[in-house]
C-alpha atoms as a printed R data frame, in Angstrom:
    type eleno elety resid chain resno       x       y       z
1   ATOM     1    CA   UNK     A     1 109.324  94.023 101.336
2   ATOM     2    CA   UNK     A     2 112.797  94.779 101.580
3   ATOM     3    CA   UNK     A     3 115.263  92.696 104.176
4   ATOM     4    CA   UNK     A     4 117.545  94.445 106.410
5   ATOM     5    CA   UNK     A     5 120.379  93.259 108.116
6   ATOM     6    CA   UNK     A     6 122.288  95.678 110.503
7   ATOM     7    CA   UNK     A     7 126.352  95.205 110.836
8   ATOM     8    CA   UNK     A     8 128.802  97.602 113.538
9   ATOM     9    CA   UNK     A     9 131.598  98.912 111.367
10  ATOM    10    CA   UNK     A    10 134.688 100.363 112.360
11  ATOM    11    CA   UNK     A    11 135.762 103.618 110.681
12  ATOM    12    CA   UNK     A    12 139.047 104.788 110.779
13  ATOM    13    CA   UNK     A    13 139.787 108.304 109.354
14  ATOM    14    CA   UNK     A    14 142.904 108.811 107.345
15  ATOM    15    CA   UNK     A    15 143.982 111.760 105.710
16  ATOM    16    CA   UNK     A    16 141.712 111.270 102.969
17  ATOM    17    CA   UNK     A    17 138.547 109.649 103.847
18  ATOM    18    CA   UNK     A    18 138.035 106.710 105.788
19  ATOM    19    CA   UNK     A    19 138.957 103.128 106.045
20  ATOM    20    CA   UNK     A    20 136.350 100.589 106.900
21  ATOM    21    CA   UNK     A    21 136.270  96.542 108.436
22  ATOM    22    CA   UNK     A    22 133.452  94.821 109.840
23  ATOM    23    CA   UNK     A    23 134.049  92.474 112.210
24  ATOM    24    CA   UNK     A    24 131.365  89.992 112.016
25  ATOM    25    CA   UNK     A    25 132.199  89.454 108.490
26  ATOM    26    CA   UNK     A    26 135.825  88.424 108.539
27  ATOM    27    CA   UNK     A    27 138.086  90.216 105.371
28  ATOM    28    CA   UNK     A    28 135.333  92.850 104.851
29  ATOM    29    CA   UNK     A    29 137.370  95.456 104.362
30  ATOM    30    CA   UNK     A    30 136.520  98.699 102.513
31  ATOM    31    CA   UNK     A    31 137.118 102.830 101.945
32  ATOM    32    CA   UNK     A    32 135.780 105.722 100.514
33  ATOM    33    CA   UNK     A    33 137.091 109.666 100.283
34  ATOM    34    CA   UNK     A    34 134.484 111.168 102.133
35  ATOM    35    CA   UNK     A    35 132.314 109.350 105.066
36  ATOM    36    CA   UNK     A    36 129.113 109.141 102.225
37  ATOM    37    CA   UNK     A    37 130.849 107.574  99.929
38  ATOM    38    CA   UNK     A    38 132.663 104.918 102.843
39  ATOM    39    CA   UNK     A    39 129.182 103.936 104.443
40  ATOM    40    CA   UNK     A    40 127.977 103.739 100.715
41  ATOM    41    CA   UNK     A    41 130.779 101.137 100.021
42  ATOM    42    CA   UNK     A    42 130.549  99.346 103.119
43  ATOM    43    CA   UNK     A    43 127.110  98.313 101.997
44  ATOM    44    CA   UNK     A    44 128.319  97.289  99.013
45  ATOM    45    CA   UNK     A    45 131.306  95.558 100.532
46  ATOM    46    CA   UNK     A    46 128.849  93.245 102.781
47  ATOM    47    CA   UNK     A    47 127.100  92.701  99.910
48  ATOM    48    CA   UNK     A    48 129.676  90.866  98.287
49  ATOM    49    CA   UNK     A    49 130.588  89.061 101.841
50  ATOM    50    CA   UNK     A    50 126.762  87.445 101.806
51  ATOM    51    CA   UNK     A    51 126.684  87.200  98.069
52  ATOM    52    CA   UNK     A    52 126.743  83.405  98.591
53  ATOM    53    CA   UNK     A    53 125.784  82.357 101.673
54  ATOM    54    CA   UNK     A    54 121.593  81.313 102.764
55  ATOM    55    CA   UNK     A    55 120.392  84.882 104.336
56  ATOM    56    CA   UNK     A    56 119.643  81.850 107.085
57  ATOM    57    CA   UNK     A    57 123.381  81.364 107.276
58  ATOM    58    CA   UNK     A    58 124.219  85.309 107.657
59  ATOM    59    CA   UNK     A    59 126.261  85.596 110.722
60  ATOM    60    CA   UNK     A    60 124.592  87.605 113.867
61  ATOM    61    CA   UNK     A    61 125.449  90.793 114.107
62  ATOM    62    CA   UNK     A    62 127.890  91.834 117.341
63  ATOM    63    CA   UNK     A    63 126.517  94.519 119.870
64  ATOM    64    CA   UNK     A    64 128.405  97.865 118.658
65  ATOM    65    CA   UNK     A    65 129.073  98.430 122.512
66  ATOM    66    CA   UNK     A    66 131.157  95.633 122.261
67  ATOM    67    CA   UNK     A    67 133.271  96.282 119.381
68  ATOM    68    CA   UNK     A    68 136.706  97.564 120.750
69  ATOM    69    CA   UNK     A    69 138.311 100.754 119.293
70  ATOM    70    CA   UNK     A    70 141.466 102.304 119.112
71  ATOM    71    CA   UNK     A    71 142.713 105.999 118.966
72  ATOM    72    CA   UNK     A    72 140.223 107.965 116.493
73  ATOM    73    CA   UNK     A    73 138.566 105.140 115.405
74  ATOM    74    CA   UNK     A    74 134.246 104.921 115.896
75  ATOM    75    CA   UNK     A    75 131.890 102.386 115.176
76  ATOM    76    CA   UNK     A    76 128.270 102.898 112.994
77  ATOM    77    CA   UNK     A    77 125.913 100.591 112.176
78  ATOM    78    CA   UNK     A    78 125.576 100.041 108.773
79  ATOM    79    CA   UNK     A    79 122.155  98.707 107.138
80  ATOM    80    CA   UNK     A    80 122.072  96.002 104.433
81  ATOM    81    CA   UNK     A    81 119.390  96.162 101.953
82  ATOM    82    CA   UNK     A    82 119.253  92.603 100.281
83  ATOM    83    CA   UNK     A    83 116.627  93.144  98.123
84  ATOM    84    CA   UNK     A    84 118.123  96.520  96.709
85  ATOM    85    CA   UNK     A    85 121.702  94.750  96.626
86  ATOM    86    CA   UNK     A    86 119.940  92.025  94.664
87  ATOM    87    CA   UNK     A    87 118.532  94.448  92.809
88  ATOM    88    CA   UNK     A    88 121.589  96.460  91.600
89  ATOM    89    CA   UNK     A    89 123.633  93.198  90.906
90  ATOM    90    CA   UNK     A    90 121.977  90.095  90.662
91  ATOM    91    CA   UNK     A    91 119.537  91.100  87.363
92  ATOM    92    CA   UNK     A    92 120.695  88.457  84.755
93  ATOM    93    CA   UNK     A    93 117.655  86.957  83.369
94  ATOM    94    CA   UNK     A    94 116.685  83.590  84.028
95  ATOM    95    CA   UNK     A    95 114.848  81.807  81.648
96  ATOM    96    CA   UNK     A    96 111.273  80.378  82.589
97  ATOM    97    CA   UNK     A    97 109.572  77.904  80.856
98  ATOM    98    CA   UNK     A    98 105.649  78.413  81.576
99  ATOM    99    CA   UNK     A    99 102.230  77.227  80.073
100 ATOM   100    CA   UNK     A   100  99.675  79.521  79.323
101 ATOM   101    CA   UNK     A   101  96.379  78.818  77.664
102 ATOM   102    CA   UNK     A   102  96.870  78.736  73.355
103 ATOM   103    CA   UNK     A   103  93.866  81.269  73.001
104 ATOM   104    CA   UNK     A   104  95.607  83.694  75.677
105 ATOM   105    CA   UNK     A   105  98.737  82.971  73.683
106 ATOM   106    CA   UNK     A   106  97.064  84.232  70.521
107 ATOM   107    CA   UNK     A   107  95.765  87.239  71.903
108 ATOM   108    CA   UNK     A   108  99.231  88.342  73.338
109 ATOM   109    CA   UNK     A   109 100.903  88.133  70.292
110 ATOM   110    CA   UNK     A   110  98.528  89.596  68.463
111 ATOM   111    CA   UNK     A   111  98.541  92.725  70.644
112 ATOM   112    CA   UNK     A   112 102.364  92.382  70.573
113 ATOM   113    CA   UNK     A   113 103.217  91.665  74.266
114 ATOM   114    CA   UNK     A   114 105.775  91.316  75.856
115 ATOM   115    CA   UNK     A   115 105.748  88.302  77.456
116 ATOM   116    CA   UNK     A   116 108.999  88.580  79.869
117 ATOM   117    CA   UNK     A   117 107.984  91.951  80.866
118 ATOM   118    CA   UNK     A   118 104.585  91.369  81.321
119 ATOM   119    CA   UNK     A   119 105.662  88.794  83.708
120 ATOM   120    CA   UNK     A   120 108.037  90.436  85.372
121 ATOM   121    CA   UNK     A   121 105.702  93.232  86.334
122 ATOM   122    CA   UNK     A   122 102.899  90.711  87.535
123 ATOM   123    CA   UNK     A   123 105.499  89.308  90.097
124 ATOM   124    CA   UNK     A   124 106.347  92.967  91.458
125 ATOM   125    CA   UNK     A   125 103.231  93.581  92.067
126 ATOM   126    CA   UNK     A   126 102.235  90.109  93.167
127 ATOM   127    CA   UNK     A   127 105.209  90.475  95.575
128 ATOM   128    CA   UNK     A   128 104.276  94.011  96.363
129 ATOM   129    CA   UNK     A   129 107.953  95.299  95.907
């Protein structure tokens, strides 16, 4: 159940690595040493861009055909992965008050379990992720 979103970047190579903007996200700026590790931080760098904003809100994504280059520079298409962004840095527990029935209650803690866990596993599956 993941949600991809799909951005044109511009690479430019320098002589180490590459430098990185994305257009549709205005100040997305990035780099890495080796083209792996520049799309790698590109992903990461629109993940911080969308951090805040309604996936409703995300700007549309410009045709790469229609992104202007200069000299050496190329354009790739980098895929977002909000739900494995998410994933990676938006885990801080949230607290949840629930009700559950006082026998089933009983039971639990006398088999010791976990109640966060168990209900964090429930909703994975539930959510088939």
């Amino acid at each position: 159940m993941s949600k991809y979103f799909y951005y044109p970047a511009i690479f430019q190579p320098e002589d180490i690595g590459f430098s990185v903007s994305v257009p549709d996200l205005p100040g997305c700026f990035t780099q890495g040493d080796t083209l792996d590790e520049a799309l790698e931080m590109t992903q990461e760098a629109i993940g911080i861009m969308l951090e805040d904003i309604p996936e409703i809100d995300y700007p549309k994504a410009s045709s790469p055909a229609k992104i202007l280059t200069e000299g050496n520079q190329f354009v790739m298409m980098i895929r977002f992965d909000k739900l494995a962004y998410d994933k990676k840095y938006n885990s801080k527990a949230i607290k949840k008050t629930l009700s559950i029935p006082a026998w089933l209650n009983k039971l639990a803690l006398e088999k010791n379990i976990n109640f966060s866990n168990t209900l964090q596993n429930a909703l994975i599956r539930e959510l088939n992720i």
